[in-house]
VODREN-338147 format. One line per 3 residues: number of its first residue (from 1); their letters; for each residue x, y, z of N, C-alpha, C. Coordinates in nm, 4 decimals, always signed. Layout:
N
NUM = a = X/Y/Z/X/Y/Z/X/Y/Z | ... $
# end
This chain:
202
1 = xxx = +12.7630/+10.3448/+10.3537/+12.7205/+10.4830/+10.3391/+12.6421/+10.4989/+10.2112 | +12.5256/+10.5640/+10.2272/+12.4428/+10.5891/+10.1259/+12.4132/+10.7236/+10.0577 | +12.4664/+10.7705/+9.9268/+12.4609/+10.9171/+9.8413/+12.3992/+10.9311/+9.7451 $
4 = xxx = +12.3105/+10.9651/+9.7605/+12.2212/+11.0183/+9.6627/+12.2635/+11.0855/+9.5472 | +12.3061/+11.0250/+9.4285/+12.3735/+11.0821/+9.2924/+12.2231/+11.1020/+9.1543 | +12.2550/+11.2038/+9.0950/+12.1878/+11.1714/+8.9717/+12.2220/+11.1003/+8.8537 $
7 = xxx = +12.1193/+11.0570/+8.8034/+12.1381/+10.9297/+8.7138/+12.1180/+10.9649/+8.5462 | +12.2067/+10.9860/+8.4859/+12.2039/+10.9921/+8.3071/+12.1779/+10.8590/+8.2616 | +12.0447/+10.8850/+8.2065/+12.0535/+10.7790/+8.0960/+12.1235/+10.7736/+7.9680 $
10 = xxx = +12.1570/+10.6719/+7.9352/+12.2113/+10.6738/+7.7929/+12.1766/+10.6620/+7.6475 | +12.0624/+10.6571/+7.6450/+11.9903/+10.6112/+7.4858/+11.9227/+10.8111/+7.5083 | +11.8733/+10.7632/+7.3884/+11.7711/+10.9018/+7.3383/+11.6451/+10.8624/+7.4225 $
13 = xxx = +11.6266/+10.7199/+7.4017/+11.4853/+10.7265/+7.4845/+11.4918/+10.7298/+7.6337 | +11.5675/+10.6920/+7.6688/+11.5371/+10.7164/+7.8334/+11.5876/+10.8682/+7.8667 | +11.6808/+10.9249/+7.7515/+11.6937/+11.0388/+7.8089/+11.5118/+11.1129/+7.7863 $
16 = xxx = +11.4254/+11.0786/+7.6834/+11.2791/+11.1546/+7.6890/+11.2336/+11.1468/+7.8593 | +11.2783/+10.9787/+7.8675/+11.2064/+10.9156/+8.0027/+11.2799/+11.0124/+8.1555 | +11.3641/+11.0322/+8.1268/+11.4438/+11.1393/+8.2588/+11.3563/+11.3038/+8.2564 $
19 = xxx = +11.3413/+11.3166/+8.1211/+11.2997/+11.4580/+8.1174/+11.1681/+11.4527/+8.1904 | +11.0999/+11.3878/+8.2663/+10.9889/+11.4163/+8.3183/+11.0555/+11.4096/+8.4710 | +10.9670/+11.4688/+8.5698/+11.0159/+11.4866/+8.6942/+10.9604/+11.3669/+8.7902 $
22 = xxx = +10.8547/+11.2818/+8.7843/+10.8051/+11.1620/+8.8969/+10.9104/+11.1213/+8.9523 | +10.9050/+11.1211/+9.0802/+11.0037/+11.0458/+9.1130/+10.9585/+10.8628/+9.0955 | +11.1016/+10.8016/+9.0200/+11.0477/+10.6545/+9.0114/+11.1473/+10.6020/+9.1390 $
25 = xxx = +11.1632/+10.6628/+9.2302/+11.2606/+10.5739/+9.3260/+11.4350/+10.6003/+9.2806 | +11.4897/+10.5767/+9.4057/+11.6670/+10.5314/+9.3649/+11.6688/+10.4155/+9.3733 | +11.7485/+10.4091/+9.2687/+11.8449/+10.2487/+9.2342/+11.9539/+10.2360/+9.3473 $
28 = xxx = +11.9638/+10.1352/+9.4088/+12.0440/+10.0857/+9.5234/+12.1757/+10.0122/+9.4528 | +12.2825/+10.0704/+9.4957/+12.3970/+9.9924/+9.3908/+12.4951/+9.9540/+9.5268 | +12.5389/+9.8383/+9.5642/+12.7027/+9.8089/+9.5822/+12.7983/+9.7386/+9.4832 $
31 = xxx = +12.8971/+9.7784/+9.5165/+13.0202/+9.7266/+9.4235/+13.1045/+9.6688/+9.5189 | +13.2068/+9.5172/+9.4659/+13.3212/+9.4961/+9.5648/+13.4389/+9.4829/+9.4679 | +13.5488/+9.5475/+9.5035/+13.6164/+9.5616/+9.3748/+13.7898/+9.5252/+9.4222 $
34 = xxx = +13.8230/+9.4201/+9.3210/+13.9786/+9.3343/+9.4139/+14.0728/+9.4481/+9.3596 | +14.0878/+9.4771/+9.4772/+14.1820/+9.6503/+9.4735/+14.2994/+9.6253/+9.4316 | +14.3462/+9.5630/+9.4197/+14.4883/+9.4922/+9.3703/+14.4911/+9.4637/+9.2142 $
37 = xxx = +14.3950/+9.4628/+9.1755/+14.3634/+9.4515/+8.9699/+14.3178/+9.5499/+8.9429 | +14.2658/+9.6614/+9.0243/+14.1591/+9.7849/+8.9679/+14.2535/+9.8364/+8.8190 | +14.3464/+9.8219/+8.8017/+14.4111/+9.8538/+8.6830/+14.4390/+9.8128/+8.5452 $
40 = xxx = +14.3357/+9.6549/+8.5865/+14.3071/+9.6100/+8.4617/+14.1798/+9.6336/+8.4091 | +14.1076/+9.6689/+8.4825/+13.9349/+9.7646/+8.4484/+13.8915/+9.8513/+8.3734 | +13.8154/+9.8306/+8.3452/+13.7634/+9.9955/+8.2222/+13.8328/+9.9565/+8.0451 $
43 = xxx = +13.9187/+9.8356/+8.0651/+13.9853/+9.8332/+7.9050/+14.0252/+9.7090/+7.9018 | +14.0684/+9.7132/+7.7564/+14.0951/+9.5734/+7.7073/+13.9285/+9.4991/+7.6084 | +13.9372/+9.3721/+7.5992/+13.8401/+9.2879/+7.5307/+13.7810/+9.2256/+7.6343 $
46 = xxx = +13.6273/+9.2454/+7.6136/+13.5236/+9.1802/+7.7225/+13.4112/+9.0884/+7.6272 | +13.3782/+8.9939/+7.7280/+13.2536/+8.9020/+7.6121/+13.1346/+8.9097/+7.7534 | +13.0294/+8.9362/+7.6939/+12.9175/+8.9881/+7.8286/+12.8549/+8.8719/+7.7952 $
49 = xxx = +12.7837/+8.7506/+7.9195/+12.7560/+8.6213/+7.9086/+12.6635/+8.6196/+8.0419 | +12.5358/+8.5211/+8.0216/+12.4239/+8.4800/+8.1067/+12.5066/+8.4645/+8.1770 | +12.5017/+8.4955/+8.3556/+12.5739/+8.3668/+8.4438/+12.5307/+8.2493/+8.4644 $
52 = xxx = +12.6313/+8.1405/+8.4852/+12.6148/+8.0229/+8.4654/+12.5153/+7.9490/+8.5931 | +12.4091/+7.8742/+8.5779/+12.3333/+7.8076/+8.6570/+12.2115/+7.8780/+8.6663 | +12.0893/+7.8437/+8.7022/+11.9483/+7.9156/+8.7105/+11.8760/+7.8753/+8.5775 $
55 = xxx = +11.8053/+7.9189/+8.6094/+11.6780/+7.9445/+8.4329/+11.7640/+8.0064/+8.3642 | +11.7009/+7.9945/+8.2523/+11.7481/+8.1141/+8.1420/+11.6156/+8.1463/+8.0089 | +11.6090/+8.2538/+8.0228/+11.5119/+8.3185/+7.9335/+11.6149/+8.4338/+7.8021 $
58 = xxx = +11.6636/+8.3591/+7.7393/+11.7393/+8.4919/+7.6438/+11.6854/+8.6041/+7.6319 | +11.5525/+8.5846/+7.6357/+11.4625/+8.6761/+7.5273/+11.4372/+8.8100/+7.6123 | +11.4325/+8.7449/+7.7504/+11.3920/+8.8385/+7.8774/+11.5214/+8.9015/+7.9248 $
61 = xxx = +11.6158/+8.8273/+7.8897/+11.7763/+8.9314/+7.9703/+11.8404/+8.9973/+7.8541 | +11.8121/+8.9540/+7.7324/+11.8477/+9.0349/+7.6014/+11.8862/+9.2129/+7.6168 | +11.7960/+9.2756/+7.6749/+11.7790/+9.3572/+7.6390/+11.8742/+9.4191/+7.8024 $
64 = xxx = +11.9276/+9.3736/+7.9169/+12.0102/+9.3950/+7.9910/+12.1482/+9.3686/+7.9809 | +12.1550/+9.2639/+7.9219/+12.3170/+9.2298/+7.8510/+12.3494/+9.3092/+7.7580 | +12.2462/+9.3530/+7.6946/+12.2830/+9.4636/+7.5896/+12.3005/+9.6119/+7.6351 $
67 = xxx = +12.2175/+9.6605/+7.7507/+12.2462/+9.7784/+7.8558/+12.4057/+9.7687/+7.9098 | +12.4131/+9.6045/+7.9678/+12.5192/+9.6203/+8.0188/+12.6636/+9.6297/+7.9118 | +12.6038/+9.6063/+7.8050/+12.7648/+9.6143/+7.7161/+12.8189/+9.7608/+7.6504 $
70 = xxx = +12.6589/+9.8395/+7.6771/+12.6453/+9.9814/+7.6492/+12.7440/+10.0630/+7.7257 | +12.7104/+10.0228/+7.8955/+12.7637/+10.0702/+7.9691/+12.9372/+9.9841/+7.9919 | +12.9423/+9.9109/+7.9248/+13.1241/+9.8763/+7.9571/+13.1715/+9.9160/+7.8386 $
73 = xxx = +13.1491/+9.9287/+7.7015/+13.1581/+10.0446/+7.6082/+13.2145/+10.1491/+7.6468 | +13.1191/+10.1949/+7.6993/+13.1027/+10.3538/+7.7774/+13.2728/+10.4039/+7.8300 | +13.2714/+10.2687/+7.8851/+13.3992/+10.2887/+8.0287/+13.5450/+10.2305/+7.9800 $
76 = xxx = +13.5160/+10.1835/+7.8145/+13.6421/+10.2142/+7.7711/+13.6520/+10.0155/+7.7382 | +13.6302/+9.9585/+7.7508/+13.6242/+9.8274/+7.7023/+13.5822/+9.7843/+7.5390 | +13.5863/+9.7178/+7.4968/+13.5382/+9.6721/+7.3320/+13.5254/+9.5147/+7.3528 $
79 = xxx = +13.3939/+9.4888/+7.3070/+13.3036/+9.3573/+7.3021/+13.3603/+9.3120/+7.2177 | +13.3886/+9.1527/+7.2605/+13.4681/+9.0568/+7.1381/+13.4122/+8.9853/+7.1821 | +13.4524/+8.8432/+7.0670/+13.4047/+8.7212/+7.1221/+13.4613/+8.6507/+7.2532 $
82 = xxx = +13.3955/+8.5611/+7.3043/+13.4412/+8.4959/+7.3820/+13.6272/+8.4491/+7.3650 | +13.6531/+8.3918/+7.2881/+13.7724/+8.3484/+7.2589/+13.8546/+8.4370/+7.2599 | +13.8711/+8.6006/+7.2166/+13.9341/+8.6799/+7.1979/+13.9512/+8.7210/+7.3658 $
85 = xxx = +13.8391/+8.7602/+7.4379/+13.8213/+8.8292/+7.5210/+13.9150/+8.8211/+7.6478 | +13.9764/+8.8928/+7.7142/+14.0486/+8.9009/+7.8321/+13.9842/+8.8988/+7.9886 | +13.8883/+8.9116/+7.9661/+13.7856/+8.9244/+8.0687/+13.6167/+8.9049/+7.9825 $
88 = xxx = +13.5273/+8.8417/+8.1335/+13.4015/+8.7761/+8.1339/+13.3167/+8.8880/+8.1783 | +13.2040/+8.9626/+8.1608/+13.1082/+9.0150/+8.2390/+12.9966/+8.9034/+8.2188 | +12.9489/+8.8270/+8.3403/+12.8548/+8.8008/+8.3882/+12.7310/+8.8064/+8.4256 $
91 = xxx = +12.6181/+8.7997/+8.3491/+12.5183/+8.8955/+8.4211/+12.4060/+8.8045/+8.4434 | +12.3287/+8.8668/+8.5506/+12.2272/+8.7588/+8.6423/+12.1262/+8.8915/+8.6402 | +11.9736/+8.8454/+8.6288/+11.8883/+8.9113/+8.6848/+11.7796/+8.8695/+8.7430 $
94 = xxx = +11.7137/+8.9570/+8.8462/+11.5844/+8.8622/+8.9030/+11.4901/+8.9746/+8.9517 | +11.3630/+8.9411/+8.8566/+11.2583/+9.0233/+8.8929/+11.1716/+8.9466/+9.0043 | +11.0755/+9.1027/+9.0697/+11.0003/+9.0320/+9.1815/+10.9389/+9.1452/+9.2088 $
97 = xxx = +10.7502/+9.1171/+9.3234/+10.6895/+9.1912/+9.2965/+10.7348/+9.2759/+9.4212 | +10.6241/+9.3712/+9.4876/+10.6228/+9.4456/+9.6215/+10.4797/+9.4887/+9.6068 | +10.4258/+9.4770/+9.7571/+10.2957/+9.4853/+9.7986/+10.2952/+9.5993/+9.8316 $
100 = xxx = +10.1585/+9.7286/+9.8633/+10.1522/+9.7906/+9.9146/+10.2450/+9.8517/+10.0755 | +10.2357/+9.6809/+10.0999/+10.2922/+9.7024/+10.2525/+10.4419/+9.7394/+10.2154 | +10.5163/+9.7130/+10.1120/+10.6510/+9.6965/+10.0795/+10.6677/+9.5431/+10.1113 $
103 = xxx = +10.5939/+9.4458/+10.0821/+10.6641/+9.2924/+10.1493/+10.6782/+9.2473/+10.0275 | +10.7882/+9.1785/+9.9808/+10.8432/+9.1154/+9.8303/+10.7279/+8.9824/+9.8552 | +10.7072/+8.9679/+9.6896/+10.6544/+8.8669/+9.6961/+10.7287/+8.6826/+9.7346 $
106 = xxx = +10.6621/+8.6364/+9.7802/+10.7181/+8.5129/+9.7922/+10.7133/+8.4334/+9.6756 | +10.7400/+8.4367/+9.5830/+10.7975/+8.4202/+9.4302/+10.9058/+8.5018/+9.3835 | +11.0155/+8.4589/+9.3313/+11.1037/+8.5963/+9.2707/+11.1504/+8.4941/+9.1402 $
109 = xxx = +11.1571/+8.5908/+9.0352/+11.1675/+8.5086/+8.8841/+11.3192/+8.4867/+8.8960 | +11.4304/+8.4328/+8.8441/+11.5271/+8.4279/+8.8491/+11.5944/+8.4075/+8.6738 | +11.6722/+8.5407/+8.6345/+11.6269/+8.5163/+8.4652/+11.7676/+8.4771/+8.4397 $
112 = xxx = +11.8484/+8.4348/+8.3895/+11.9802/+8.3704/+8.3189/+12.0931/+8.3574/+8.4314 | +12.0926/+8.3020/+8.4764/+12.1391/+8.2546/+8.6342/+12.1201/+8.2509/+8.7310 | +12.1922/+8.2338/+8.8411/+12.1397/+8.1954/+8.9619/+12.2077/+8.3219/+9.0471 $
115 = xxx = +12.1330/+8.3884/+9.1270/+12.1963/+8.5116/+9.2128/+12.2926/+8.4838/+9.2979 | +12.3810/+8.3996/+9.3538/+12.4897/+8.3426/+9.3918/+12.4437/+8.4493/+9.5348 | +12.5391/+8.5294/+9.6228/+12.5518/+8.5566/+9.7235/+12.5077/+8.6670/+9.7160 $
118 = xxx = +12.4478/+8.7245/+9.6262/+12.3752/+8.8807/+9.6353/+12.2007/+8.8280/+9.6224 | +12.1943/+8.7205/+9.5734/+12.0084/+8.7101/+9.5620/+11.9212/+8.6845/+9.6401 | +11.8065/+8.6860/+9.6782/+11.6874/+8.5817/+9.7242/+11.6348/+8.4818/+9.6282 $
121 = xxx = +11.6708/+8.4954/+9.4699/+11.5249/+8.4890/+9.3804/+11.5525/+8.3209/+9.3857 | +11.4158/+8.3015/+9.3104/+11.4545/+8.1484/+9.2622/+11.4462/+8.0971/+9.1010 | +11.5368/+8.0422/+9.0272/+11.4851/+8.0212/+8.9145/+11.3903/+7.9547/+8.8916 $
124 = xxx = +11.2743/+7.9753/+8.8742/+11.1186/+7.8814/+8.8401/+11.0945/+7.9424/+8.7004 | +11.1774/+8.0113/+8.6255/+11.1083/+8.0301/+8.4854/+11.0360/+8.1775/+8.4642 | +11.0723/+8.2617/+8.3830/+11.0155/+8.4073/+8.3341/+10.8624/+8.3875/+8.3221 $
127 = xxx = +10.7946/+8.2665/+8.3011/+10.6712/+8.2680/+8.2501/+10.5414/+8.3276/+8.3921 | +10.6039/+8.2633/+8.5216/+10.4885/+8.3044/+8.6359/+10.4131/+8.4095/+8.6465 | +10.3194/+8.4102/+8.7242/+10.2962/+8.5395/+8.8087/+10.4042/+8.5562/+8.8929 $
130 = xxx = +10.4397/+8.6979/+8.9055/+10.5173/+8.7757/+8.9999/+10.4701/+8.7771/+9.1301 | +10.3827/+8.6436/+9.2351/+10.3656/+8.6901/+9.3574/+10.2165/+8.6838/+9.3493 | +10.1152/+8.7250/+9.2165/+9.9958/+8.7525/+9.1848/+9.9323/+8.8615/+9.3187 $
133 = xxx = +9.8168/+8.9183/+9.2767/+9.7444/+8.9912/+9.3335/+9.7967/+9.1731/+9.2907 | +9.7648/+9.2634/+9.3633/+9.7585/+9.3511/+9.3559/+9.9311/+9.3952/+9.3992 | +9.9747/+9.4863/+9.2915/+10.1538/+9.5201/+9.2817/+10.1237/+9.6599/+9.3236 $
136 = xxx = +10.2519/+9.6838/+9.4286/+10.2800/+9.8207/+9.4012/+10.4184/+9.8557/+9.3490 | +10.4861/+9.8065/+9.3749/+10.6428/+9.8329/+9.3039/+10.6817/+9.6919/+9.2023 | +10.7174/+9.6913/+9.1162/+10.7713/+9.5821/+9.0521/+10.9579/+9.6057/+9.0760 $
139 = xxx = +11.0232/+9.4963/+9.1022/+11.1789/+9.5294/+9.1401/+11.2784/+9.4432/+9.0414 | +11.3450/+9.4863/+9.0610/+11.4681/+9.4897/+8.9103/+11.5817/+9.4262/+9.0222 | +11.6825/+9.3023/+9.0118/+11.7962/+9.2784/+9.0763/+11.8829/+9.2383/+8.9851 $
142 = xxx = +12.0072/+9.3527/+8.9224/+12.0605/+9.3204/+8.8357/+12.1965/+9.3002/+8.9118 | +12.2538/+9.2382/+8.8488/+12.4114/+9.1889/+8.9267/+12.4714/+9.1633/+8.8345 | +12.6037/+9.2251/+8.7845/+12.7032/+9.2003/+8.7077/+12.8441/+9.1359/+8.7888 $
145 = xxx = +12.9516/+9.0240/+8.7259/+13.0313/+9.0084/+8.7793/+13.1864/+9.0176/+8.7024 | +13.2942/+9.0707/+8.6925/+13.3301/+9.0901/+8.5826/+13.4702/+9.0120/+8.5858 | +13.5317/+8.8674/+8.5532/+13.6513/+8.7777/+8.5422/+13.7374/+8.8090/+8.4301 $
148 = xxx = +13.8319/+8.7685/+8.5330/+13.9498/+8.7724/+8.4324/+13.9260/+8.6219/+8.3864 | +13.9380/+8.6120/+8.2497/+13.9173/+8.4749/+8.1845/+13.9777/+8.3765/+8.2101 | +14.1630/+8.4271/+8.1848/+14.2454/+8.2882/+8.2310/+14.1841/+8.2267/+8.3353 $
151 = xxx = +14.2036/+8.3036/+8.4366/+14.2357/+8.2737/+8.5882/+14.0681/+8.2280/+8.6978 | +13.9759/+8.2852/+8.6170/+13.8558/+8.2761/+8.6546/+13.7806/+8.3305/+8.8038 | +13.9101/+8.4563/+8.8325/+13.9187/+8.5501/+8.9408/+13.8009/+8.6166/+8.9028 $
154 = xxx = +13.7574/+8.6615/+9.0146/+13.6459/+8.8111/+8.9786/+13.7165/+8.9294/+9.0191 | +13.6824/+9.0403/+8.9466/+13.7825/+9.1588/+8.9025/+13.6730/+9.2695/+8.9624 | +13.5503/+9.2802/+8.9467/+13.4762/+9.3373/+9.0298/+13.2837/+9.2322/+9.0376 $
157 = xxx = +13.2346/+9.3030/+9.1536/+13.1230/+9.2613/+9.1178/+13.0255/+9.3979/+9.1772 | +12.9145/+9.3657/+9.0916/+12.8243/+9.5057/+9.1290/+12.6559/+9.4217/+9.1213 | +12.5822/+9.4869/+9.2361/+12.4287/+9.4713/+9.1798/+12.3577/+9.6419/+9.2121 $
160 = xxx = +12.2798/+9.6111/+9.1426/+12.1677/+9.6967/+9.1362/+12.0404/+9.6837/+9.1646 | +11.9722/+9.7366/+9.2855/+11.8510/+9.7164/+9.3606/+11.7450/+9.8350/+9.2762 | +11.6178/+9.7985/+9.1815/+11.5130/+9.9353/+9.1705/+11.4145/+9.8561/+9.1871 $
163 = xxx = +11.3452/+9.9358/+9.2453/+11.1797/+9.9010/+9.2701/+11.0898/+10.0447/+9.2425 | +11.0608/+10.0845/+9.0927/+10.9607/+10.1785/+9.0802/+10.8500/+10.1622/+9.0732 | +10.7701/+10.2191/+9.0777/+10.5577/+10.1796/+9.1127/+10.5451/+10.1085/+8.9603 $
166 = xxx = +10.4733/+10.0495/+9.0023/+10.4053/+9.9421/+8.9167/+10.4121/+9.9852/+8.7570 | +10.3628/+10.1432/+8.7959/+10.2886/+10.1647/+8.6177/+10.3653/+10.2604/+8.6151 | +10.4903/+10.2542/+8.6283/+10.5907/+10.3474/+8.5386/+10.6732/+10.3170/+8.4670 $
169 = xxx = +10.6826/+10.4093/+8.3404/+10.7474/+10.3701/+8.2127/+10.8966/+10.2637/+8.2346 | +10.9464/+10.3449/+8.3799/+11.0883/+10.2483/+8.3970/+11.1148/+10.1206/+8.4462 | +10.9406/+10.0751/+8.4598/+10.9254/+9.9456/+8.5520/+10.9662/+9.8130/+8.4905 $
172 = xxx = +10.9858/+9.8200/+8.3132/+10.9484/+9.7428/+8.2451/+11.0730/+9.7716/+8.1129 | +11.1248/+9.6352/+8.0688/+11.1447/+9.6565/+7.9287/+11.2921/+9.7372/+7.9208 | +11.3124/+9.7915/+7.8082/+11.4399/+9.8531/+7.7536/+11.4655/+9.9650/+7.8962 $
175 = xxx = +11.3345/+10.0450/+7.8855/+11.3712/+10.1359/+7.9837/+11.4231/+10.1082/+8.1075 | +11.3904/+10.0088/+8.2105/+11.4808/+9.9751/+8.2967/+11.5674/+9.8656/+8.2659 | +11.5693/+9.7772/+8.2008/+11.7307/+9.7668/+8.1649/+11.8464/+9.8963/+8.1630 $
178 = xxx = +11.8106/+10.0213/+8.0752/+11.8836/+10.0825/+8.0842/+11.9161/+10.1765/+8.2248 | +11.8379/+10.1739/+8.2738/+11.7849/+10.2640/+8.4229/+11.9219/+10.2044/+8.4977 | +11.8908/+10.0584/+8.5399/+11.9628/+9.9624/+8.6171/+12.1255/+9.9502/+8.5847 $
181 = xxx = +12.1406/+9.9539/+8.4867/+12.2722/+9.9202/+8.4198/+12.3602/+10.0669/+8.4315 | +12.3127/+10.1117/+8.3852/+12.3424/+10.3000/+8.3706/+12.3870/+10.3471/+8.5380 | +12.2924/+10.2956/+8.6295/+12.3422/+10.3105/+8.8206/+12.4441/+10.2266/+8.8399 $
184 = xxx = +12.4892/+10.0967/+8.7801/+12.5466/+9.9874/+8.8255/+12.6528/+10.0279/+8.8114 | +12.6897/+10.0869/+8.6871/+12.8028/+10.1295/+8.6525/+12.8673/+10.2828/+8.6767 | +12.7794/+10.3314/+8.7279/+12.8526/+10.4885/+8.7604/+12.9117/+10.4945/+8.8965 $
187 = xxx = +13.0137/+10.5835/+8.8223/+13.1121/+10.5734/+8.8899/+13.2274/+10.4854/+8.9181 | +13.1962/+10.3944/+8.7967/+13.3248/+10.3344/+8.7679/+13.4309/+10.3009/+8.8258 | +13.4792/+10.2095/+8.9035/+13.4482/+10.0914/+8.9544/+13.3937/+10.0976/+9.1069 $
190 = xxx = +13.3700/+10.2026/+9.1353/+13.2774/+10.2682/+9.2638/+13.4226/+10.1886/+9.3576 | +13.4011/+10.2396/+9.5076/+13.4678/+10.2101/+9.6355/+13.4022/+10.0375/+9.6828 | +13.5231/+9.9746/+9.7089/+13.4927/+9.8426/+9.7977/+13.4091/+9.8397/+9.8795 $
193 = xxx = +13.3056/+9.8008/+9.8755/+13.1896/+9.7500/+9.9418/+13.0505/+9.8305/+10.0195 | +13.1041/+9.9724/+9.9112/+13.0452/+10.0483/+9.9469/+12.8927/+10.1011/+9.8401 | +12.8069/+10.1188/+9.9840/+12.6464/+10.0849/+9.8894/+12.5876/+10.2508/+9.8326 $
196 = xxx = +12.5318/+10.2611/+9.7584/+12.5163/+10.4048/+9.7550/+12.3573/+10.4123/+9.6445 | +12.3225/+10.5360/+9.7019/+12.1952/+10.5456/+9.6300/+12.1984/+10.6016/+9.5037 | +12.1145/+10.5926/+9.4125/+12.1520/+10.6577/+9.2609/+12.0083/+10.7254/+9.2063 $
199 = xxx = +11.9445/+10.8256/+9.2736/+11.8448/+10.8770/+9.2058/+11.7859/+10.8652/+9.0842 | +11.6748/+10.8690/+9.0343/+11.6136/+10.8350/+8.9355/+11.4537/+10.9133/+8.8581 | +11.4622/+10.9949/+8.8083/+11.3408/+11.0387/+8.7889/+11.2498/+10.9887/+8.6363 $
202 = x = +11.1261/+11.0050/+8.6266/+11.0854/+10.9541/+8.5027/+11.0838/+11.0830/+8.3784 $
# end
């Protein structure tokens, strides 16, 4: 089932970036969440980490690992180190283009891991063309996964689907990091396996 929610950004700047009305598209979010731990969620010590396998570009997921620690902040968690931490957030992303027609390009970047059972992309490296030729949507596939450390269970997992037009402020950079991360997480720890839309304006 799909609901159309509105979307708060969280910085000062994306809140400038909301105050305009374009529509940049909804962010597509599911969550699957092991209903039996939902009570260890939202708290405790978390260490937010590339997922393991794929390319890795620090420089390029920097600024989403850092969205995403904003948003587990947010929800009541505190960033420690690895060693301290009680739980893992995971994070994978993979950009890719869209044609006029809507057809993804047959290239998809794959940036600090590998998309495991939610992706298409492939890791070939941040440096490519996106697909080359003429873009109309550029798309964002962010996927968080969040372990309990001992045990190396997953406690929830979430992705986030955006594809806004090419030349909008949220297509790119801090601003959709925060766009993406900010949908992924609302609603906290969202319903088992349920997909939902998350409005978005520029």
């Amino acid at each position: 089932m799909k609901t159309p929610l509105p979307l708060a950004l969280g910085t000062a700047a994306a809140l400038a970036l909301a105050g305009c009305t374009t529509p940049a598209g909804p962010v597509e979010v599911t969550r699957f969440v092991a209903a039996e731990r939902t009570a260890e969620l939202g708290k405790g010590l978390i260490f937010v980490e590339t997922a393991p396998g794929g390319d890795i570009d620090g420089l390029a997921l920097a600024p989403y690992k850092a969205a995403v620690a904003d948003e587990l902040g947010r929800l009541g968690y505190r960033e420690a180190d690895r060693s301290q931490a009680g739980q893992i957030a995971q994070v994978t992303l993979v950009r890719y283009a869209l044609d006029s027609a809507g057809k993804r390009s047959p290239v998809s970047v794959g940036v600090g891991g590998s998309t495991g059972s939610y992706g298409s992309g492939v890791g070939v490296g941040i440096g490519i063309s996106l697909g080359g030729g003429a873009k109309d949507r550029l798309g964002t596939e962010l996927a968080v996964t969040i372990r309990d450390k001992a045990s190396g269970e997953s406690l929830w997992e979430g992705r986030a689907d955006f594809r806004p037009p090419e030349d909008s402020p949220l297509a790119r950079g801090q601003a959709n990091a925060q766009t993406v991360a900010s949908a992924l997480f609302r609603e906290f720890p969202g319903n088992n396996g349920e997909t939902i839309e998350v409005e978005v304006s520029e």
